[in-house]
C-alpha positions as CSV (number, residue, x, y, z in Angstrom):
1,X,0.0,0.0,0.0
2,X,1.5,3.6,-1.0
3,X,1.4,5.5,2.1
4,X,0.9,8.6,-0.3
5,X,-2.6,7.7,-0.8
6,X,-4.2,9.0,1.8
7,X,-7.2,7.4,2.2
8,X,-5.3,3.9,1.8
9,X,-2.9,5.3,4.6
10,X,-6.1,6.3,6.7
11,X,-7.3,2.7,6.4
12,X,-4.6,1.5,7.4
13,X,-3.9,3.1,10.2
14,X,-7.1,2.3,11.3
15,X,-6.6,-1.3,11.4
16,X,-3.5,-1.2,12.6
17,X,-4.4,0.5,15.8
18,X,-7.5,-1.7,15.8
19,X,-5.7,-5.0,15.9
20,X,-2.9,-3.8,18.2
21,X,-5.3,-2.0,20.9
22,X,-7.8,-5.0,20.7
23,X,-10.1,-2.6,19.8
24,X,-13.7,-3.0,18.7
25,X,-13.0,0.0,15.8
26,X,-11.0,3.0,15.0
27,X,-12.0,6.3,12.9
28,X,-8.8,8.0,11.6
29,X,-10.0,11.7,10.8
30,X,-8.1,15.1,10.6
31,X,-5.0,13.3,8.6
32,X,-2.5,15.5,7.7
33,X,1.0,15.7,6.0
34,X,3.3,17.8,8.5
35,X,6.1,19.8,6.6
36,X,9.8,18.7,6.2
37,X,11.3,15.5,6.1
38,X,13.2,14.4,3.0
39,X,13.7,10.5,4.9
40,X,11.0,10.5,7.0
41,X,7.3,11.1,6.9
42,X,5.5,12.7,9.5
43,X,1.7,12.7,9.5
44,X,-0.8,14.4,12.3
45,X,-3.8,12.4,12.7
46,X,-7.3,12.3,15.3
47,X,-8.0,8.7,16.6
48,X,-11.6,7.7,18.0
49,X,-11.0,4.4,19.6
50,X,-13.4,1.9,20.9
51,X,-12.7,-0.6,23.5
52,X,-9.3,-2.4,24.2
53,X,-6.6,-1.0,26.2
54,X,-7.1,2.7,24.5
55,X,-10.2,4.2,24.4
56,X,-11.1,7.5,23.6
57,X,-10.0,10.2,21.2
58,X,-6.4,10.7,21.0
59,X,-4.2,13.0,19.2
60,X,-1.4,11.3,17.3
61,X,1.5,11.6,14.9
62,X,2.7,9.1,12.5
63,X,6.1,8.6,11.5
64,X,7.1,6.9,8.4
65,X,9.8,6.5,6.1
66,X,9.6,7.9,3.1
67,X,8.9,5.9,-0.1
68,X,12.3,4.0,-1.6
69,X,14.2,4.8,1.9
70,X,13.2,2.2,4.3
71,X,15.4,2.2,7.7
72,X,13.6,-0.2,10.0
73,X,16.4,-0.3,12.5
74,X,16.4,3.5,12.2
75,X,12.6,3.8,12.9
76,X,13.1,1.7,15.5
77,X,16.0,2.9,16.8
78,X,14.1,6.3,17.6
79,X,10.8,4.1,18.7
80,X,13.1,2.8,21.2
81,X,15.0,6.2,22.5
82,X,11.6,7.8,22.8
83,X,10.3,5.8,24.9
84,X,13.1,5.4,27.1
85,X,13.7,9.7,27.2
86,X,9.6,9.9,28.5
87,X,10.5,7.5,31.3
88,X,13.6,9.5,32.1
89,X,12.7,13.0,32.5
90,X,13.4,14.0,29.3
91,X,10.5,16.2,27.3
92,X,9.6,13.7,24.6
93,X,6.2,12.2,23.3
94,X,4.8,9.2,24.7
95,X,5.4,6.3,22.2
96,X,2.2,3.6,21.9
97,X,3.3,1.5,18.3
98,X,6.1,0.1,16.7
99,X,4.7,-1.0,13.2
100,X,4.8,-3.6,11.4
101,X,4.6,-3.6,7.3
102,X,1.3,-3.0,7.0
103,X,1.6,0.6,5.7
104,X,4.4,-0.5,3.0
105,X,7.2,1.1,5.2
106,X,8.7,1.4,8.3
107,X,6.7,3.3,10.9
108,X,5.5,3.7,14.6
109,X,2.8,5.8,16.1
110,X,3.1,8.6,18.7
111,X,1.5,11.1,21.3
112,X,1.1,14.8,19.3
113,X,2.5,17.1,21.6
114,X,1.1,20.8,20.8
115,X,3.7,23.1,19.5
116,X,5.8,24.0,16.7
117,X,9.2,23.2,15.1
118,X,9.7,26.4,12.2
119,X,12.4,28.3,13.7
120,X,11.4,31.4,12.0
121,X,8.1,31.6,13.5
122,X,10.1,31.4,17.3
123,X,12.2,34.2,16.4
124,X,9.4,36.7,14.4
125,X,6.4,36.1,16.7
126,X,6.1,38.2,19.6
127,X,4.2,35.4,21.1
128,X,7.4,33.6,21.8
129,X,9.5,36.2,23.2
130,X,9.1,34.8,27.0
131,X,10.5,31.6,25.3
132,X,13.0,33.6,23.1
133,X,14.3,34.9,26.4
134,X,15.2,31.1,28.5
135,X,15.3,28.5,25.9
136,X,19.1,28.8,25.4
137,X,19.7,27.9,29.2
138,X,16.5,25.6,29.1
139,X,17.7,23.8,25.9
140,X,21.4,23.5,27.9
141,X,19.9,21.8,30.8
142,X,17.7,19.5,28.7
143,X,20.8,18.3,26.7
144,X,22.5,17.4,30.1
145,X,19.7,15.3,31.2
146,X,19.8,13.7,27.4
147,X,23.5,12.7,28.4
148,X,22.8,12.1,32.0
149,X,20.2,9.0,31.1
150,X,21.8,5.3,32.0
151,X,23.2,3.3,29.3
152,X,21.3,0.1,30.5
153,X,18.1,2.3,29.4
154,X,19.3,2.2,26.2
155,X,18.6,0.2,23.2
156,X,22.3,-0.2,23.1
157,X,21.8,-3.1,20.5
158,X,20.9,-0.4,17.6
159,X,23.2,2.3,18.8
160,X,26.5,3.1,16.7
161,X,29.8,3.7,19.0
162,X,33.2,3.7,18.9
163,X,35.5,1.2,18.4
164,X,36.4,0.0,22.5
165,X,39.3,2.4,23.5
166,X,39.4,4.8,20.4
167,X,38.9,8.4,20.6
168,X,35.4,9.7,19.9
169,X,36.7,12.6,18.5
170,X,38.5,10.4,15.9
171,X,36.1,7.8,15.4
172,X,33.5,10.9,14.1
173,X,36.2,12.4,11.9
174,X,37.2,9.0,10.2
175,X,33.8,8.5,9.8
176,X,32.8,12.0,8.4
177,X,36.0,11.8,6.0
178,X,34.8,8.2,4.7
179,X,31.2,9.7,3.5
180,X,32.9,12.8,2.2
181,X,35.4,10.9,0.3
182,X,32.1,8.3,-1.3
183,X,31.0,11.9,-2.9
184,X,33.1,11.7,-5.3
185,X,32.4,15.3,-6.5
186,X,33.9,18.6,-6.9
187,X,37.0,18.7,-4.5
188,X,36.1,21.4,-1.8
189,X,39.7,22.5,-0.4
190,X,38.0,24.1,2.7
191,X,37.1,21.0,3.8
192,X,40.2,19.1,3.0
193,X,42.0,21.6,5.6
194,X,39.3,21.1,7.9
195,X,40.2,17.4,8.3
196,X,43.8,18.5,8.6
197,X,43.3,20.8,11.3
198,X,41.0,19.0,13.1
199,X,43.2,16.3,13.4
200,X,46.1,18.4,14.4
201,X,44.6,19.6,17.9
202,X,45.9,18.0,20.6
203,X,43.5,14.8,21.2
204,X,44.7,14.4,25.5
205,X,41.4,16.0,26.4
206,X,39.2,14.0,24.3
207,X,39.7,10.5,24.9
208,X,39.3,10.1,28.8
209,X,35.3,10.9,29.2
210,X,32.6,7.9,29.5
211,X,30.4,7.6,26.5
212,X,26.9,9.2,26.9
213,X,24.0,9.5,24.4
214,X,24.2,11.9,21.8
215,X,21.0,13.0,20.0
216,X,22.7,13.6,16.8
217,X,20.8,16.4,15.4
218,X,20.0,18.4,18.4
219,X,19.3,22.0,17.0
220,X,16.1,24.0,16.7
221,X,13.7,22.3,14.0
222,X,14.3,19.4,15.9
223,X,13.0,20.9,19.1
224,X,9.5,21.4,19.8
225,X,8.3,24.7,21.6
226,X,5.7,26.9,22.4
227,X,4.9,29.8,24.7
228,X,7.1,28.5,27.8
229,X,10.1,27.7,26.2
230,X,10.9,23.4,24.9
231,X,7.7,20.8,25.7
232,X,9.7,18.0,23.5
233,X,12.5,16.9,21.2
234,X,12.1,15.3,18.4
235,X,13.8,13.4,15.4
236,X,16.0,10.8,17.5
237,X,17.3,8.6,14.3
238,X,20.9,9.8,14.1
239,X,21.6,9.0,18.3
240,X,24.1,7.4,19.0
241,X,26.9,7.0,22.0
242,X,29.8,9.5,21.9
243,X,31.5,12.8,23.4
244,X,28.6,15.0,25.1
245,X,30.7,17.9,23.9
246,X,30.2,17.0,19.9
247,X,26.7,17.9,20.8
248,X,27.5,21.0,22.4
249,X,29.8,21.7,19.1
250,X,26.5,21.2,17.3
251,X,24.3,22.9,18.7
252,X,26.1,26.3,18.4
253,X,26.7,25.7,14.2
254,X,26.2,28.9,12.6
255,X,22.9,27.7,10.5
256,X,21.0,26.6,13.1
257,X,21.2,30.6,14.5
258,X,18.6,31.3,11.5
259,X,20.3,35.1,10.9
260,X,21.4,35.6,14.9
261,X,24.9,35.4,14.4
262,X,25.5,37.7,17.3
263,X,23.9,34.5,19.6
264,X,25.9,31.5,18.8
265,X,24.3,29.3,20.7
266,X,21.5,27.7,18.3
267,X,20.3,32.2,18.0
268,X,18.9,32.1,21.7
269,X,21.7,33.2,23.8
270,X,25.4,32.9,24.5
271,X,27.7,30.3,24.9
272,X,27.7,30.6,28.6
273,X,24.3,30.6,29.0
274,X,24.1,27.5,27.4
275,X,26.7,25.9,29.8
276,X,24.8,27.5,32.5
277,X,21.8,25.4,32.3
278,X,24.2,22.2,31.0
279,X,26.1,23.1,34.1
280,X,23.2,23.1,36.4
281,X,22.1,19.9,35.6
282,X,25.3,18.7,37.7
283,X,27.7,18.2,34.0
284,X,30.6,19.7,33.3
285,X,31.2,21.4,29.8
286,X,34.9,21.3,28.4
287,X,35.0,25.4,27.1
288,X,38.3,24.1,25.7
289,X,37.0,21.9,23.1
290,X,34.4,24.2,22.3
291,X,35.9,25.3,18.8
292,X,36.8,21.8,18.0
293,X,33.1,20.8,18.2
294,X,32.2,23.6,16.3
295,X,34.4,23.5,12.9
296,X,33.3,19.5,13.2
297,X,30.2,20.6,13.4
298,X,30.1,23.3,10.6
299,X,32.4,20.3,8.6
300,X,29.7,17.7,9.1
301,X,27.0,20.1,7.9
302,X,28.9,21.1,5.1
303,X,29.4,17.3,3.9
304,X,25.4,16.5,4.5
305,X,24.7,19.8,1.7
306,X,26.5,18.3,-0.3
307,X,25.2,14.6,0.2
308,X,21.9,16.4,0.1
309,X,22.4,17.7,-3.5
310,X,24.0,14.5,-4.7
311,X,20.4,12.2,-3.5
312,X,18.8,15.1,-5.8
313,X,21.1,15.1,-9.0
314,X,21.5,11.5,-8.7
315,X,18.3,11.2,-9.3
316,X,17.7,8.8,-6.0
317,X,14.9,11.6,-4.4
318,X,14.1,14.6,-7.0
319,X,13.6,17.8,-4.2
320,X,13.5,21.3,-4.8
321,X,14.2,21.2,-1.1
322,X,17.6,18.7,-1.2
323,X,18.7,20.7,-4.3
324,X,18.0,24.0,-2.5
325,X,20.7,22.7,0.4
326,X,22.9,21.9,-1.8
327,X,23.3,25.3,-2.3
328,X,24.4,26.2,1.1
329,X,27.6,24.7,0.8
330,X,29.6,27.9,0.4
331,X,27.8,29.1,4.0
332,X,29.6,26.2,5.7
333,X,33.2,26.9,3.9
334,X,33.1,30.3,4.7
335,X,32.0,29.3,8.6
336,X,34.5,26.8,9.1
337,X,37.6,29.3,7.6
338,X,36.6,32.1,10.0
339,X,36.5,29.6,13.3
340,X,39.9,28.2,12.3
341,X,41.4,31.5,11.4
């Protein structure tokens, strides 16, 4: 079934919940196609249920892969951190499905959360300025409990890591090099001495900290919010365990600021307070390695531009939106020249 027929995906859904809850029926109404998302789907849906283990209206989101790109370990993968973040303090949406392949992809179902996730609309709106004026210390503190949650809570099993005893630092660069060397396109010598400087700093202070989760992509339009400042954070697929400060690093790359260069960290605030709310959380942040995480950052965006526009010209998924990133490539360059210089 082609979950871009949406009645057939209504369906669907419907029987899916139906047999999973034990339900005596389900109405799907209100489906809609939320924006963004070039791998995965993500759909907003009403469900009246009757009987079983979950009656009642709910409000739910879908999340599927999108056609041609199936990643069932990577759908579950974030399944299985979501679920463990809600049980460990960690604003994140109550998980109630894994699927199975009855919607012709990888999937699972979700609590909707109210909120947004268009980063422009946080910085124009006046109705966001009380959130404007704590997220950067909230979002600090809510990192530190991402990296404070117990590996045995993990679904370690689908988790990437390093190599036992090898750096973090290096394992990411080694493996950031390999994708950018599959490209096989237009030589960018910006990047080349990115690789070369960022395996010249002195690697002492990066190989001696336990392993933690890292989110992967923890930046604003992967962070819901309203009013108050952060209710949840989304889009878990790229986790995975590693140095909390490449997070940190990532957090403060220059396009996730959305124009508010003069706040570096994610356009909310400064740097320190940031570490402030990482800091009060009862972690430590290495201000040291702060650049480092930042021109691997800027580096790792750069590559996934150009990945981007490659999926597009390829032919493998035709987007306006992929080619349009593609374009950005120059952005990163210039970034990563002024942090090393």
């Amino acid at each position: 079934m082609s979950a871009s027929n949406e009645s057939d995906l209504s369906d669907g859904l419907a029987r899916f919940i139906e047999r999973r809850s034990g339900a005596r029926s389900v109405r799907v109404e209100r489906l809609t196609r939320l924006l963004g998302g070039a791998v995965h789907h993500t759909w907003a849906f009403d469900a009246t249920i009757e009987g079983g283990r979950l009656p009642g209206r709910h409000e739910l989101i879908l999340r599927i892969d999108a056609p041609g790109r199936a990643q069932p370990d990577v759908m579950a993968l974030e399944y299985h951190l979501l679920d463990a973040m809600h049980g460990a303090g960690v604003p994140a949406p109550k998980v109630f499905f894994l699927g199975d392949d009855s919607l012709g992809a990888p999937f699972f179902i979700m609590a909707r959360v109210p909120g947004e996730t268009n980063p422009r609309h946080l910085f124009r709106d006046d109705r966001y300025a009380g959130a404007r004026s704590v997220m950067a210390r909230q979002l600090g503190g809510i990192l530190a409990r991402i990296h404070r949650v117990p590996l045995d809570r993990l679904p370690l099993d689908l988790l990437r890591r390093p190599p036992e005893g090898a750096s973090p630092a290096a394992y990411e660069i080694d493996r950031l090099e390999e994708e950018y060397r599959e490209l096989c396109i237009n030589p960018h010598p910006v990047f080349e001495l990115a690789f070369r400087w960022l395996r010249e700093q002195p690697p002492a202070h990066r190989t001696g900290r336990p392993l933690v989760l890292v989110h992967g992509d923890y930046r604003l339009g992967h962070i819901l919010f309203d009013e108050r400042g952060a209710p949840a954070v989304l889009d878990w697929e790229g986790a995975h365990l590693g140095d909390p400060m490449e997070e940190v690093g990532w957090f403060c790359v220059r396009a996730w600021r959305f124009g508010n260069d003069h706040l570096p960290a994610g356009g909310l605030g400064t740097l320190e307070e940031f570490a402030a709310g990482y800091e009060a959380e009862g972690l430590g942040v290495a201000r040291e390695e702060w650049r480092f995480w930042e021109v691997f950052g800027n580096l790792r965006w750069g590559v996934i531009t150009v990945m981007q526009a490659k999926t597009h010209l390829d032919g493998q998924v035709r987007s306006q939106e992929l080619a349009a990133i593609g374009r950005r490539t120059a952005e990163t360059e210039y970034e990563i020249l002024r942090l090393i210089d």
